[in-house]
BALOBA-1460 file (C-alpha; in Angstrom, 3 decimals):
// residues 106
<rec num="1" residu="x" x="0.000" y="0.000" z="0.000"/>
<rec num="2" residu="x" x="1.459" y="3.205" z="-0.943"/>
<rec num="3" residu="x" x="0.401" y="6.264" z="1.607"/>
<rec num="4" residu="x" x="2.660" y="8.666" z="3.835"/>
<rec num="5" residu="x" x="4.344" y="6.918" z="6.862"/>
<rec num="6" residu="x" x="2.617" y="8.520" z="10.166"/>
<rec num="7" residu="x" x="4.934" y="9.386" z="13.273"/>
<rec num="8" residu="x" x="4.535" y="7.108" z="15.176"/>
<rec num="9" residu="x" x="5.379" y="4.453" z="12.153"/>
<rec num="10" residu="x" x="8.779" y="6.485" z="11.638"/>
<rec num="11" residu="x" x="9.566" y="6.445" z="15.482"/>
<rec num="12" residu="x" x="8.847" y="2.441" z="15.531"/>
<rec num="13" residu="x" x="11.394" y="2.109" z="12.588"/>
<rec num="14" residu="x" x="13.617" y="4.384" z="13.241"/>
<rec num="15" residu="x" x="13.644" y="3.012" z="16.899"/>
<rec num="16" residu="x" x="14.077" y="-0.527" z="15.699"/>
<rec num="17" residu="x" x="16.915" y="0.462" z="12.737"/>
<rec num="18" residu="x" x="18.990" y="1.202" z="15.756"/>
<rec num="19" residu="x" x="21.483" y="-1.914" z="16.776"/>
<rec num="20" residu="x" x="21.014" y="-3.054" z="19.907"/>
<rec num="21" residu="x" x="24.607" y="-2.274" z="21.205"/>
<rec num="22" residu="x" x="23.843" y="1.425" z="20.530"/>
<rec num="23" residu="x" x="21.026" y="1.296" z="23.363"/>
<rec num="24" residu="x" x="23.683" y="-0.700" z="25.342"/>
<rec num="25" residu="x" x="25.833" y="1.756" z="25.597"/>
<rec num="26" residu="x" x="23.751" y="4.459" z="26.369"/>
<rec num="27" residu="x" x="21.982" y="1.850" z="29.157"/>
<rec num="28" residu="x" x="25.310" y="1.355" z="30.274"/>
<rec num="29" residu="x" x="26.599" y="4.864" z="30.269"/>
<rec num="30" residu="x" x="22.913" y="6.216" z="32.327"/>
<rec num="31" residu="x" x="23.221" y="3.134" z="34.614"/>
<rec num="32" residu="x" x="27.117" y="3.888" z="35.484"/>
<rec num="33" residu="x" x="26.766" y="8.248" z="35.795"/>
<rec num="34" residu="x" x="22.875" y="8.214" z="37.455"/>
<rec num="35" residu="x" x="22.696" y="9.778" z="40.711"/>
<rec num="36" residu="x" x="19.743" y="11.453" z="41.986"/>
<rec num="37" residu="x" x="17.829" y="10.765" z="39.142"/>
<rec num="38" residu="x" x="20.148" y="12.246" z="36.543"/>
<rec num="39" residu="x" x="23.073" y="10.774" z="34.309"/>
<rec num="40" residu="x" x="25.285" y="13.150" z="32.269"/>
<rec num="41" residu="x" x="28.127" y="11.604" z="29.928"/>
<rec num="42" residu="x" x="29.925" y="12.970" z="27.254"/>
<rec num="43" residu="x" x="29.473" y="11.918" z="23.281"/>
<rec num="44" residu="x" x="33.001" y="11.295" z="23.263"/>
<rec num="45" residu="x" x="32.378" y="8.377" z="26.062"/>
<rec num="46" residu="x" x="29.071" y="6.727" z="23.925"/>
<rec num="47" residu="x" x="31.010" y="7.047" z="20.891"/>
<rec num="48" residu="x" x="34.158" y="5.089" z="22.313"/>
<rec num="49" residu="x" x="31.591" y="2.577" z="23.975"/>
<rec num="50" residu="x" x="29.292" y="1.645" z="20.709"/>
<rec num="51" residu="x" x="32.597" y="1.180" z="19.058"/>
<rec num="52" residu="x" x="33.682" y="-1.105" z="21.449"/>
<rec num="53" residu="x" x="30.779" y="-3.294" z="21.719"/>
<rec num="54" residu="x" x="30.187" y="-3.407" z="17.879"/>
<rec num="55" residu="x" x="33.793" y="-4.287" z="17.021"/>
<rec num="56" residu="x" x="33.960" y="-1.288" z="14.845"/>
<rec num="57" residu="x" x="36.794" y="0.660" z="12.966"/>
<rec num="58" residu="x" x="38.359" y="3.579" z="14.926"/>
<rec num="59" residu="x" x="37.705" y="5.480" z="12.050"/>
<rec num="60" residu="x" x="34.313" y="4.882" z="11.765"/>
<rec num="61" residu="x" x="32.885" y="7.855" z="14.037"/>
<rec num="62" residu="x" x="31.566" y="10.009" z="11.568"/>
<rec num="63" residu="x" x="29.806" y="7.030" z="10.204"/>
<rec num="64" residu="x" x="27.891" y="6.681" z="13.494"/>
<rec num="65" residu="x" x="26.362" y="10.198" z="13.183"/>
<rec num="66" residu="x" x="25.806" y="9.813" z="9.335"/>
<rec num="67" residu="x" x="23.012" y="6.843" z="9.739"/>
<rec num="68" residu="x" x="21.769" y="8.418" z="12.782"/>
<rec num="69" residu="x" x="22.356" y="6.254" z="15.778"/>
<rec num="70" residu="x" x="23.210" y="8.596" z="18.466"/>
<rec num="71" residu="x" x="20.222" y="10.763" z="17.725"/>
<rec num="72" residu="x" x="18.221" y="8.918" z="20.603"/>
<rec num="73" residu="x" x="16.640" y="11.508" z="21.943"/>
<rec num="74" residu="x" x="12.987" y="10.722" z="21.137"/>
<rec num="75" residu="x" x="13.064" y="7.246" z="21.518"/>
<rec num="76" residu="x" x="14.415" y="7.997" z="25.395"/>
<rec num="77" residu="x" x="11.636" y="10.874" z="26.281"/>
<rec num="78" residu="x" x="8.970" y="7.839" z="25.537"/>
<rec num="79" residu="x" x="10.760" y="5.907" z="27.977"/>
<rec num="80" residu="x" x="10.156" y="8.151" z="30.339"/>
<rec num="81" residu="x" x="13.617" y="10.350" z="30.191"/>
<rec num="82" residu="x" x="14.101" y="14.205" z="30.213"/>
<rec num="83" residu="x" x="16.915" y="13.898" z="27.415"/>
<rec num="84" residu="x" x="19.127" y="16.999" z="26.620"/>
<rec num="85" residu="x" x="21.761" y="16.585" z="24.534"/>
<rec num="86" residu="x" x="24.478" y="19.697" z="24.260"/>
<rec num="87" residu="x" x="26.867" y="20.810" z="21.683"/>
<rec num="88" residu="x" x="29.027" y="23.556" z="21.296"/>
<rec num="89" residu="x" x="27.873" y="26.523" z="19.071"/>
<rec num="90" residu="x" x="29.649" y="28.915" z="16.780"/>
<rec num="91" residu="x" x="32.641" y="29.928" z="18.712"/>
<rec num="92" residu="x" x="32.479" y="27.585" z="21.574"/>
<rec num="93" residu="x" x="34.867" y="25.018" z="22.371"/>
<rec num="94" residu="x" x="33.661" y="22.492" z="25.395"/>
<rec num="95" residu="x" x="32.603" y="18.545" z="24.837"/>
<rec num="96" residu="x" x="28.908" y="17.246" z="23.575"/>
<rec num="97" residu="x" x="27.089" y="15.583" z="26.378"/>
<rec num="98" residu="x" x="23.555" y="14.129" z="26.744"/>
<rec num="99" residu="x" x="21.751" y="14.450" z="30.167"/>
<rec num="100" residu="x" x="18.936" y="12.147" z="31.373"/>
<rec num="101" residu="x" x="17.001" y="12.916" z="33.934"/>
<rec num="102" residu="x" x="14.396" y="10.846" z="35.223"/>
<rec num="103" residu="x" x="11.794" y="12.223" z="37.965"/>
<rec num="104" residu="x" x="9.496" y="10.023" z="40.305"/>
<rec num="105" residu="x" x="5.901" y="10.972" z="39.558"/>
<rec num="106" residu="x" x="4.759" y="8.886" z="42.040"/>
């Protein structure tokens, strides 16, 4: 059937395009920096780590931000995360990071 993909059909795929060592790392990376409900970690760090577990290529880091993995944002506010993820702008020199914070609503 040919008809426009809805949302929440492009957040299923894009959600399940994404290898399962990239949410690995991230799992590991929130588990290993969370206190008080918040985990901060550079890109740098996720980078190294979904290279690691994937058996990838030092030179493959452009790669990972050319199909998309690290943009995980979405997929982690529908689990429940406050996800920020920082960069440095024009003229700013400091390290990307993500933050997750999570908050009991009960």
């Amino acid at each position: 059937m040919n008809r426009p993909i809805t949302p929440k059909e492009a957040a299923g795929l894009k959600q399940s395009q994404i290898p399962e060592e990239v949410y690995n790392a991230f799992n590991e990376l929130i588990t290993k920096n969370l206190r008080h409900g918040y985990a901060c970690f550079r890109q740098d760090d996720v980078v190294k780590l979904i290279k690691r577990n994937m058996q990838l290529n030092p030179e493959m880091r452009q790669e990972l931000f050319d199909i998309q993995w690290l943009n995980i944002e979405e997929i982690y506010r529908k689990a429940g995360w406050k996800v920020e993820y920082d960069r440095p702008g024009y003229n700013e020199n400091y390290p990307a990071s993500f933050s997750f914070k999570w908050e009991d609503k009960e």
